[in-house]
C-alpha positions in Angstrom: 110.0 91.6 124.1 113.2 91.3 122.0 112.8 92.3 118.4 114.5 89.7 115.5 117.8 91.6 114.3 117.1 90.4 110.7 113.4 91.9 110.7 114.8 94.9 112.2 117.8 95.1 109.8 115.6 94.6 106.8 113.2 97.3 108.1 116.1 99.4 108.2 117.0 98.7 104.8 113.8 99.8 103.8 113.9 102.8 105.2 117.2 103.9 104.4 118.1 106.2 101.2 117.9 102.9 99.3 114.4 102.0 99.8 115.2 98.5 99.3 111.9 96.2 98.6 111.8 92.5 99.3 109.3 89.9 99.1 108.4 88.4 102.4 106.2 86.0 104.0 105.3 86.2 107.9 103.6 84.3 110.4 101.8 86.3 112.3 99.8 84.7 115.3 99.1 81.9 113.0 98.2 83.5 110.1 100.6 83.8 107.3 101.1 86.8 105.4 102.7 87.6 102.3 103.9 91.1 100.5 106.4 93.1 99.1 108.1 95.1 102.5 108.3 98.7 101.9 108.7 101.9 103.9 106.7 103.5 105.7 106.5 106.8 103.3 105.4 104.2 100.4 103.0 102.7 102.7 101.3 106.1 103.5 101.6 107.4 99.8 99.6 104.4 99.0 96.8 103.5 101.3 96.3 107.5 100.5 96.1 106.8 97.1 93.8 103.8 97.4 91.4 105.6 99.4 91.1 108.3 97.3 90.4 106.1 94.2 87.8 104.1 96.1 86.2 106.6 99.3 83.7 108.9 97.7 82.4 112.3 99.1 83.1 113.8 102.4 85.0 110.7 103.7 87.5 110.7 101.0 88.4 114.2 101.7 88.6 113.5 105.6 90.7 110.5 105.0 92.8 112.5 102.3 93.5 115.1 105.1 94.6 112.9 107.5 96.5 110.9 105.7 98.3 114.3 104.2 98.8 115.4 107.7 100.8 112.0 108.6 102.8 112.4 105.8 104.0 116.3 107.2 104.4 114.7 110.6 106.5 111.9 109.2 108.8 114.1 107.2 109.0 116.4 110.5 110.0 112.9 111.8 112.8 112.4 109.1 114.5 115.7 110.4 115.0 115.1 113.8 116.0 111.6 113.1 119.0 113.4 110.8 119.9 115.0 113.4 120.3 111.7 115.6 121.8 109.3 113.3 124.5 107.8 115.8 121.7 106.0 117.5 119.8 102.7 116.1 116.5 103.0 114.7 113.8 101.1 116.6 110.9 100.2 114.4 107.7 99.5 115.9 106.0 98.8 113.0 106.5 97.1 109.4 104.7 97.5 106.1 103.8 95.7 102.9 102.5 96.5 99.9 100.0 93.7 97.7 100.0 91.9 101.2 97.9 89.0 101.5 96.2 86.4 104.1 97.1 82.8 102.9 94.5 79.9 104.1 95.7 76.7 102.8 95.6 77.6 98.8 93.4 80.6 99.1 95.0 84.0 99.4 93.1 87.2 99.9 92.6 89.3 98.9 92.9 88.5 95.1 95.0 91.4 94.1 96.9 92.3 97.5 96.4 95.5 99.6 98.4 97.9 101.5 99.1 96.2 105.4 100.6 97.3 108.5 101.7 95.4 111.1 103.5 95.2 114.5 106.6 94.5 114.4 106.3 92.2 118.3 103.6 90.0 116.8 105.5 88.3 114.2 106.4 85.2 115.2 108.6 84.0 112.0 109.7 85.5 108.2 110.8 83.9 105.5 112.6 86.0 102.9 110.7 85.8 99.4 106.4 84.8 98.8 105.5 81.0 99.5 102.8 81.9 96.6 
């Protein structure tokens, strides 16, 4: 399936030194979503964060682990990728921070959450929040 050169660009853009965020709104196998895109290091930093302030016990520390783990692999990622910067970046995947599910008027949640998302399931964007 053929990727939207926008999406991708502005992906990219969040990624890059720059770490640009924007607010977005996709539509996502009929259901809208809206956020603020970030990358994918700001994504991991906090989901980790969020589950530390809300897991408790043994499954806080698991998570915490795993999520510190990621992090290592994705700055091992960030290396090679130095090394390879002549070729595009393919991104498989996009994220938003206070992302939220829009029915009709109702949004949820209330306060927005972290979100991942394939990039190949979004079927439309619109730059900026319809809410």
């Amino acid at each position: 399936m053929e990727k939207d050169i926008i999406l991708n660009l502005l992906n990219e853009m969040a990624s890059s030194e720059f770490g640009i965020e924007v607010s977005i709104t996709l539509n996502v196998k009929g259901s809208i979503v809206t956020g603020t895109l970030i990358n994918y290091e700001k994504y991991l930093s906090g989901t980790k964060q969020f589950i530390e302030d809300n897991a408790t016990g043994k499954y806080r520390d698991v998570f915490s682990e795993v999520f510190n783990k990621l992090q290592e692999n994705h700055e091992k990622f960030l290396l090679e990728e130095k090394l390879n910067e002549d070729e595009p970046k393919k991104f498989n995947f996009i994220h938003l921070k206070n992302a939220k599910y829009h029915f009709g008027d109702v949004a949820v949640p209330d306060q927005g959450n972290w979100w991942r998302g394939k990039i190949e399931s979004i079927d439309g964007f619109t730059i900026g929040s319809i809410a």
